[in-house]
N, C-alpha and C positions, 0 to 999 in steps of 0.2 A: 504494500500500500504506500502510494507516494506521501512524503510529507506533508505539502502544500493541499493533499485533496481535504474536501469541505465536507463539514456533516451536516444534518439538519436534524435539529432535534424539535421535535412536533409537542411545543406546550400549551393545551387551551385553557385558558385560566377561569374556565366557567364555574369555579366555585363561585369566583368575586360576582355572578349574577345575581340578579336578588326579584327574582321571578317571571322575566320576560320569557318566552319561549317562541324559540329561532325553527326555521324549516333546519332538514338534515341534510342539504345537497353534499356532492364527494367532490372532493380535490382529488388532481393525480399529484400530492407532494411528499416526497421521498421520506422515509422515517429514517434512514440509513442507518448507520449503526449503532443510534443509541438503545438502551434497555429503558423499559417501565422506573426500573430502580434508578436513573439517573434522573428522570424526568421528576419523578417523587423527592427526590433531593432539590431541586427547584423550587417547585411547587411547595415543598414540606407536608400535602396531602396525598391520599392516595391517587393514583391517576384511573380507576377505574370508574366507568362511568364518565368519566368527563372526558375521552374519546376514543373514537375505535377505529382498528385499522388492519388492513385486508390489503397482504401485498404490499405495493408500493401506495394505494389508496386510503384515503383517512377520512372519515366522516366529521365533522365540525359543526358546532352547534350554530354557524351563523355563513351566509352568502361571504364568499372572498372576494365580491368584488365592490364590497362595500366595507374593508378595512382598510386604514390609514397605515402607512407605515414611515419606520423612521430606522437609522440605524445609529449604533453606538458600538467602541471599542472596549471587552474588560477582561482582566483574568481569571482565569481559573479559580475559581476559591474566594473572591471578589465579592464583597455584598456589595450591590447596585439596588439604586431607587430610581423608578422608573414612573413619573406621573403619580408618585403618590403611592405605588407598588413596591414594595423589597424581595428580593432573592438573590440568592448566592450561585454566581455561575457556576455552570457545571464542569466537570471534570469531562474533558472529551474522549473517544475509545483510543488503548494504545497511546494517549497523550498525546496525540500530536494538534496543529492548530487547526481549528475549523470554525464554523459559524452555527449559530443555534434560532431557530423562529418560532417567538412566542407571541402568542394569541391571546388575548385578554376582552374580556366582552362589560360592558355596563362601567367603565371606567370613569369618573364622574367629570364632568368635560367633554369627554369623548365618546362618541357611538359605539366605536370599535378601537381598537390597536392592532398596530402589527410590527412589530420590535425584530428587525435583523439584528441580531446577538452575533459580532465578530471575537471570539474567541480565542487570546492568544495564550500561552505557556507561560509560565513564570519561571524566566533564568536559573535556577534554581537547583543545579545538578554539579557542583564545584564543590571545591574545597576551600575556606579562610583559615589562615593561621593568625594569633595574637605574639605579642611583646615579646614571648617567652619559645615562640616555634612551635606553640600546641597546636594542635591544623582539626577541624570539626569539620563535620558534611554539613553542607546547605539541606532544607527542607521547604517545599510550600506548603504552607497551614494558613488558611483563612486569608488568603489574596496578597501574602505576602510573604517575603526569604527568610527562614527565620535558623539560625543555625541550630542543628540535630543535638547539640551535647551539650552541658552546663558550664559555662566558662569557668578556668583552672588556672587562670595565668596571676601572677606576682608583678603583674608591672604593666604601664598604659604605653602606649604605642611611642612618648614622647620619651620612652626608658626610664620613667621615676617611679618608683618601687611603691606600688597598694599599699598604702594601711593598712587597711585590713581586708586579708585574703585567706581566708579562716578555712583551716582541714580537720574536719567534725573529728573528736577525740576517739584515738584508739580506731578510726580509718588506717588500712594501709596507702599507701602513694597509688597502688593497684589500682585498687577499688578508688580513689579518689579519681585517675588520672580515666580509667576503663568508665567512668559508671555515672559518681555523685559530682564531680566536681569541688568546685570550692566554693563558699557561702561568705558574702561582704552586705555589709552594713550598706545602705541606702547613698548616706557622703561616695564610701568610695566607690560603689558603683558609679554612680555620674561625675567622680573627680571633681566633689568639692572637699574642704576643711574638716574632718570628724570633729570640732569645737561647734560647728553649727554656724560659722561667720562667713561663710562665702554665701551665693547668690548664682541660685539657677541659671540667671539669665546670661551669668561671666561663662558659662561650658556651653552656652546653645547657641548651635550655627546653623542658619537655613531651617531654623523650628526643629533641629536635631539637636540631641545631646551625643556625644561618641561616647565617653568617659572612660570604661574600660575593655567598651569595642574594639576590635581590628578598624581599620581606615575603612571609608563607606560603608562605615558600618555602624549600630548608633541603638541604646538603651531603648526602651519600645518606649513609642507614644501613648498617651491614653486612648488613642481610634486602635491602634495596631494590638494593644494590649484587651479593649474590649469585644476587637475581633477572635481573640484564641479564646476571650472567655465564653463564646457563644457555643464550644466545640463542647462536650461531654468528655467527661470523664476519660472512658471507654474507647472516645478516639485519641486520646492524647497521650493517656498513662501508658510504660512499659510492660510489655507482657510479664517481667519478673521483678521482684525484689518488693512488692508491694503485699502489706499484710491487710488486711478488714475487709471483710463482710462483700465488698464489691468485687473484689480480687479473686482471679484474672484478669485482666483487662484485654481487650483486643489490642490497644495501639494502632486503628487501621489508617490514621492521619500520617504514623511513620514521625512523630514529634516526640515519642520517648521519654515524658516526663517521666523522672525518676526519684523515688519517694524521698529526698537528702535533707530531709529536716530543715531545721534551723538551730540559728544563736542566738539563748535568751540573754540578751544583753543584763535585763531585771537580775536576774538571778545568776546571773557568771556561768550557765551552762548549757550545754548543746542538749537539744532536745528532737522525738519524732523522727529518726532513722526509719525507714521502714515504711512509716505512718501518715507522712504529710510532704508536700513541698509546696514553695511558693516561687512566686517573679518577681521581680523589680520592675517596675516603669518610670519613668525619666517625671510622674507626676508630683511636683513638690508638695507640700503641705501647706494648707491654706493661708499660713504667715508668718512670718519669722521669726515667733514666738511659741509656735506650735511646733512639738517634737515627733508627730506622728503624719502618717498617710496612709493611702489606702495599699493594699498590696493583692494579687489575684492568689488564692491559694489550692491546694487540691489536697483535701484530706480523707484520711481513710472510710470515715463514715458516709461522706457521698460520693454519689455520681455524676456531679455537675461541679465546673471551678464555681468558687464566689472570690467576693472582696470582704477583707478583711483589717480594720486598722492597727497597724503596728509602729514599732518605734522606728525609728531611723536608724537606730544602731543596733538594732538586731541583725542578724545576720542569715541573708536567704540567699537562693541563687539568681542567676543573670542570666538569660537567654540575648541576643542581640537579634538584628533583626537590618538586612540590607536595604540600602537607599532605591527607589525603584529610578 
């Protein structure tokens, strides 16, 4: 199958109808290789019932040649708002690039839609190394690069040695270097002052923070941050190392969160091997009087990330995440 060839994926969004009722004429327009399952990942409901299709023929609840259409570029993994619609584009067959045609009816505004969905890949299949020559696999999760492993490195790309780059107690370098990674306080994450006197806005270039990134590479934002939180559990967590009640995980996003606890700063000790992990985002705390912020966490008791407020100088890990 050539790179460049196109798919069409056939999405009619007649839920969003709210009781009109269309004749059933047929289009001859291609379903080509996508599944039901892909299209439900779209949608987020089921696709049964809202269309059917025979061959290369598809039944649609409304005349085609009375839809408007429009076209837009996004990636993979991508949540898009479309007139007031949201969906997360889809994952194309075999990954290559293609385009997707979604069908929306009773849109408020419009009679009809007809959205050409240009579908392209996200760069996403490299290696980054840090400071220290640690090298991670890139991943896409949620419309964006986000590196596979937990950063481990001692030092920011400009060579001045972390503060704090914390190896939970009684970790081997193994298991540290292989698995958990290393856990930093909030400051050194975004390479400001552990005293609390520097200013987010002295580390932020271009609405990025780098801090203790590789180059074009940068502590998540709060969008890029509340896009992995929308993922479950299930798709994120590692198949192993994880103990409670949800455990196995699938991992089918290929994101690997791995349970590496934290540093309770309060209390002088490392806690939640096993049991929990969290991220950093580049989000500061509401004032320069406040020692706390929000942080996305994944603990053993559920199946879904939440946000959680922690201190600054606790100590959790750092995902980075590539400039598009």
């Amino acid at each position: 199958m050539n790179k460049n060839h196109l798919y069409s994926f056939l999405l009619f969004a007649a839920v969003l109808c709210t009781g009109t009722v269309f004749a059933q004429p047929k289009g001859g327009i291609s379903s080509g290789a996508s599944s039901s399952k892909k299209i439900d990942a779209v949608l987020g409901k089921p696709i049964t019932g809202i269309i059917t299709s025979g061959g290369s023929s598809v039944t649609l609840g409304l005349p085609f040649s009375e839809l408007k259409k429009e076209s837009i570029t996004a990636y993979t993994g991508e949540q898009v708002t479309v007139h007031g619609i949201t969906f997360i584009v889809p994952d194309t067959p075999e990954g290559e690039e293609g385009t997707a045609t979604m069908y929306f009816a009773k849109v408020p505004g419009l009679k009809y839609y007809d959205l050409s969905l240009k579908i392209k890949i996200l760069p996403c299949n490299s290696t980054v190394a840090d400071a220290d020559g640690n090298t991670y696999n890139e991943i896409p999760v949620a419309g964006y690069c986000w590196t596979k492993q937990n950063l481990r490195t001692t030092k920011y790309m400009n060579g001045n040695t972390v503060e704090n780059a914390m190896k939970y107690t009684g970790m081997s370098d193994a298991d540290m270097n292989s698995t958990y990674g290393r856990l930093y306080t909030w400051y050194s994450a975004v390479g400001l002052p552990e005293d609390g006197t520097g200013d987010i806005a002295s580390v932020t270039s271009g609405g990025y923070v780098q801090g203790i990134c590789p180059a074009d590479w940068h502590v998540p934002t709060d969008e890029e941050m509340t896009a992995l939180q929308a993922k479950t559990a299930n798709e994120l967590n590692s198949e192993l190392h994880w103990v409670g009640p949800y455990a196995p995980f699938a991992n089918t996003l290929k994101f690997t969160a791995e349970p590496a606890g934290k540093y309770n700063n309060a209390l002088n000790r490392f806690e939640g091997l096993t049991t929990e992990t969290g991220f950093w985002s580049a989000v500061p705390p509401a004032s320069s009087t406040i020692t706390t912020t929000t942080l996305m966490c994944i603990a053993y008791y559920c199946d879904v990330p939440f946000t959680k407020t922690v201190y600054l100088s606790d100590g959790y890990s750092v995902r980075c995440v590539k400039k598009k």
